[in-house]
Each structure stands twice: as C-alpha cells, then as structure tokens.
C-alpha positions, 0 to 999 in steps of 0.5 A, spaced: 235 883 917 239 881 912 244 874 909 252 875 909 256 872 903 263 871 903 267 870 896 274 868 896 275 871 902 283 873 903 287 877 908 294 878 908 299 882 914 305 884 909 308 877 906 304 873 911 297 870 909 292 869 915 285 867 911 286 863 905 280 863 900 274 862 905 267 862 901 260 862 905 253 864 907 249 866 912 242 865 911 237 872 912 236 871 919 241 864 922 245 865 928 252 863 925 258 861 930 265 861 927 270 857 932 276 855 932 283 855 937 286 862 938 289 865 931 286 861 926 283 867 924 276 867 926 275 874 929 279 877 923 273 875 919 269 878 923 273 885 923 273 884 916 266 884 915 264 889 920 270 893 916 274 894 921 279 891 917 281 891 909 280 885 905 286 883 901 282 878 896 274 877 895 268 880 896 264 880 903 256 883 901 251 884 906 243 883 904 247 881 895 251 887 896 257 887 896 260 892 903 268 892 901 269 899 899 264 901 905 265 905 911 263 901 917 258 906 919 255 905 912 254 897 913 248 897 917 251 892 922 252 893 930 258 889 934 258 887 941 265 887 943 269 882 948 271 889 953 264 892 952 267 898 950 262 902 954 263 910 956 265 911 962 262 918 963 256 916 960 250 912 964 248 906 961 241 910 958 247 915 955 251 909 953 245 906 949 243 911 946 249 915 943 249 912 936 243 914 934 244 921 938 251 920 932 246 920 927 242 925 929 235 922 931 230 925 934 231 924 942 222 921 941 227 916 938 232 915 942 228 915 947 223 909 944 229 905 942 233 905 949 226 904 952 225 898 948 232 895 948 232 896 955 225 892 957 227 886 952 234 885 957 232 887 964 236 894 964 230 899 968 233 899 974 240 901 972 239 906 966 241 912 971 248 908 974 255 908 970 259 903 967 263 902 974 256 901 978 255 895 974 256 887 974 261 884 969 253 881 965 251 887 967 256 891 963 255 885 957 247 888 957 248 894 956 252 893 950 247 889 947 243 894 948 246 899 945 247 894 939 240 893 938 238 900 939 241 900 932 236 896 929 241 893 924 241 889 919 247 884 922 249 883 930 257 881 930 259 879 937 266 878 938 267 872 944 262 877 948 263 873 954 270 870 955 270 876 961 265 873 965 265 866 970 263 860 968 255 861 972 255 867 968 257 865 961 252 860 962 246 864 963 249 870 958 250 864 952 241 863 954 240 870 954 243 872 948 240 865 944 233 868 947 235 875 944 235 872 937 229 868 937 226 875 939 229 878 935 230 874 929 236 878 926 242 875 922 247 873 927 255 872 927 258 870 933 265 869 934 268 864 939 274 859 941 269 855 946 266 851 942 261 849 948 258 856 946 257 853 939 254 847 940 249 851 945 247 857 941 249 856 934 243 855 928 250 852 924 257 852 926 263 854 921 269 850 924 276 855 923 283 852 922 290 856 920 285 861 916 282 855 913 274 853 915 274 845 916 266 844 916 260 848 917 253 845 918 249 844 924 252 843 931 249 835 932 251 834 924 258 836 926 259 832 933 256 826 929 260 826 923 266 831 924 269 830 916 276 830 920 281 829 925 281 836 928 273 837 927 272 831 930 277 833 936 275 841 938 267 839 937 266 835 943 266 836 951 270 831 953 274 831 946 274 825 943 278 820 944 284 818 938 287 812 938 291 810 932 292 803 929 293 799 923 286 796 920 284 789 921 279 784 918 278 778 920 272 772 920 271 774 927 270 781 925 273 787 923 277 791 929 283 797 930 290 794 932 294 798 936 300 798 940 301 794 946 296 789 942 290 792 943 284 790 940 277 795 938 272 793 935 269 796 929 264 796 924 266 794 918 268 801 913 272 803 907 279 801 910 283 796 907 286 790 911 294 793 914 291 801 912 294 805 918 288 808 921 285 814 926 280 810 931 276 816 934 271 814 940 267 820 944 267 818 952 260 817 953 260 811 947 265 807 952 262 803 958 266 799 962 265 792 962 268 785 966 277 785 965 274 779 960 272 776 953 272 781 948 273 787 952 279 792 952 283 791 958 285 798 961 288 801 968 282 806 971 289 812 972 284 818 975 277 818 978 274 825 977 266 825 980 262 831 978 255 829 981 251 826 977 256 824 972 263 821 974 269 822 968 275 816 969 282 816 965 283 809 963 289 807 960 289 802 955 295 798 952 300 805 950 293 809 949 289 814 955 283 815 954 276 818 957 270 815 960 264 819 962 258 814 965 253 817 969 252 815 977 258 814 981 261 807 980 265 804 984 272 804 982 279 806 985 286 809 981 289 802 979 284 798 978 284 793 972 278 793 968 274 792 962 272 797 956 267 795 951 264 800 946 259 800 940 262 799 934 257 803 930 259 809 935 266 809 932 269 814 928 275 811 923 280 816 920 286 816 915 291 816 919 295 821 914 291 826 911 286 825 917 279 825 913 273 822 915 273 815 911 266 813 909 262 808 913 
C-alpha cells in the first residue's frame, strides 16, 4: 500500500490547458473517487498517474516518491480499464496471470496469485473459458483479477463499469467496495456517475474545467457543497436552484423570486436586496395545504417509482423536484402547497456561486 501525492499538477495539450494546477493527497490505503462531468479531466489525471500520459507542470509521487520520470511498468500500480482490455487468445486463468509471466515469475507463483485472485472474486468456474465465453461482469472480474494478481501499491480504476447495465453496476459498485476493505490497497477510482461516488468512495474530489471544486467525504459534500456546481452534481435527484433577491423582515427572513414567490430561509450572511442562489435537495420539500405560509405550485409530472413518488411542481417561473416516500394522491394540473425547513436550505451568491455561511 501506499499514499499518492499530487503537487501543482498541470497538463497541456499543445497551447491548450486541460488541468490547472491540482494539488492533493490520498491517504495509505483510502479509497479516493475523482468525479466530475465528461472532459473536466479526471481521467487525464488518472493516466497521468499511471504514467500513461506525461505531466506539464508538477510532481505526482507514489508512497514520498516522486514517479514523473517513471515507467509505468516501474510504478507499481494496476489499472482496471472501462474496455477491459482482456486477451482474446488467452483464457481468463492466462489473462490473469500474464503480467506476472512478463515479469518472469515462478509459474509456483503465477499459479498461487491467479488461485487467490480468482477465489476472492468467484472466477473458478470460468478460468478455463475465454473472454468471448464471459458476461459483461464477468469480464470486469477478470480485470480485476489480473489487477490484484500484481499485488500493487495503488488500484486506478478508470470508469470500470459505465458498459455494464444499471443491475449489474449496482452489484459491481459492492464488489469492488467489498474488494478494498479485503484488501486495503490505496485506491484511485475514475467516474462521472456521482451515485458511484457517494456509494463507494472514502472521500470524494469534485472536478470542474481541470479545476478540483471540493474533496471531503460523500456526506460532507452532499450536506455542505462549497458551491453551485458541487451542490448540483452531488446529489440524485439534483438539487433544486432557484434564484431571488434576499429579504429580511419582522416575519422573518425569505428568498423572493420571480413571480413573487416567496421561501423561507433561516437567516445567513446575506444581506437585505443581495441576489442570491436558494438551493433545496427533493426530499426537504414536502407538500402542504395551497395555503398560509406555503409556496404555491402546479404538480406538472407525477413519476411513481414504488416506494417513492418523485412530483415536477412549478412554483411561480421556477420548476422544482419533490421526492416523498408513499404514493400520494395527486394529479398533473393539481394546484398545491410546498413547505420545506428552513435550516435545510442552502444559500448561494448568485455571481460567484460560492456557498454563503450560515
């Protein structure tokens, strides 16, 4: 096991910069989550560390040592890859061991490390199939068994299970979780799912534009996203965003948005007539009589899902998401009331988008 440091970190394709000075550090043993949207350069962070890409500004070290004029074979790290990148030739026992056959390890070895690997993930069955014989999971099995074979320093996973169906992800996202409390091996784990994240991760680093918004746990980040962009990818459903003018008054202290809506807030750091950013998560609004102190909205899509019902309201020129548990008993077009706790909402500088202190 080992820690991994990042220092000033920056990458540059030709005259365009991709990654903008990112500085942070994994702890001996955490299971770290990089995620972020499509091309805010997550996975190029990653490559960097497995030095299949070369650093334009920075040091990357592994275990206090810095890697940047490394081979990647020289790192001591393994990669489990979104295409699995198994040998179609080779049978899954082969494709497991063929590193350590590179290496020029005893077969005694090979065959004590493919045996071991393939009892933590249930392979057995299937050493003596090829690639082409195996499910989608299956396949991502054996990567990861070729990849613990190795018995490396650091695991980079590289968004190992966007090919596989949303049943199977969930059972994958277990696996893999119940891999790294076995095995307690430093971890680096690439995905733009944030679901992903909030499950498996021990912390999180947000990416944005080549730029880490936040790192901290998944609950640190869900409860109190530093900005807009954190407090909008972090969370399913998103959360809900609506932007107004603050107000301050004997009644108390609200958010008024257009079409004179009016939600309440705790009061915060924001001055009377401030443009601010109201953030709300879908299950801290609940509905309530289309009366008193409630905001008034328009139920537009109903979507049952079992035990939960998720409702579209629109509420003056906003739409925003409810998520109640149970099945209520509501209609497209029906007015009703919005009511939510006002120690629940989050308040944004509407320019900057930074988090304003409670």
């Amino acid at each position: 096991m080992a820690s991994v440091s990042f220092e000033n970190i920056e990458k540059s394709f030709g005259s365009t910069k991709i990654i903008h000075g990112i500085s942070f550090d994994i702890a001996d043993g955490e299971f770290m989550v990089l995620v972020g949207p499509s091309g805010c350069g997550k996975s190029t962070l990653l490559r960097m560390l497995a030095g299949l890409e070369e650093i334009s500004g920075g040091t990357i070290s592994i275990d206090g040592r810095p890697v940047n004029d490394l081979d990647s074979k020289d790192r001591d790290i393994a990669m489990v890859f979104q295409s699995y990148a198994l040998y179609p030739h080779m049978t899954v026992r082969d494709n497991m061991g063929f590193s350590l056959k590179l290496r020029k390890a005893q077969p005694n070895v090979i065959t004590e490390r493919v045996a071991k690997a393939s009892g933590i993930l249930n392979l057995d069955p299937y050493l003596d199939r090829y690639p082409r014989e195996l499910s989608g999971g299956q396949r991502q099995r054996v990567a990861m068994g070729r990849a613990i074979v190795r018995d490396p320093k650091v695991f980079l996973f590289d968004e190992p299970l966007s090919n596989l169906d949303a049943k199977l992800r969930v059972q994958m996202r277990a696996e893999i979780k119940a891999l790294h409390h076995r095995l307690k091996t430093t971890t680096v784990y690439v995905t733009h799912d944030q679901i992903e994240a909030m499950t498996m991760a021990d912390r999180i680093a947000v990416m944005h534009d080549g730029r880490v918004e936040q790192i901290g746990a998944p609950l640190d980040l869900y409860d109190r996203p530093d900005n807009l962009f954190v407090a909008q990818f972090i969370g399913s459903p998103a959360m809900n965003i609506v932007n107004g003018t603050m107000r301050n008054s004997a009644g108390g202290a609200f958010v008024e948005a257009a079409g004179g809506m009016r939600w309440p807030v705790s009061p915060r750091n924001a001055v009377e007539g401030q443009p601010v950013t109201l953030g709300v998560r879908p299950e801290h609004l609940t509905l309530a009589a289309a009366a008193g102190d409630s905001v008034l909205g328009e139920i537009i899509v109903v979507e049952p899902m079992g035990a939960e019902t998720e409702l579209l309201i629109k509420a003056g020129e906003s739409q925003v998401v409810l998520m109640t548990s149970g099945r209520p008993n509501v209609q497209p077009g029906e007015r009703v009331g919005l009511s939510l706790d006002p120690g629940a909402v989050h308040l944004f500088d509407q320019k900057s988008g930074q988090r304003l202190a409670a």
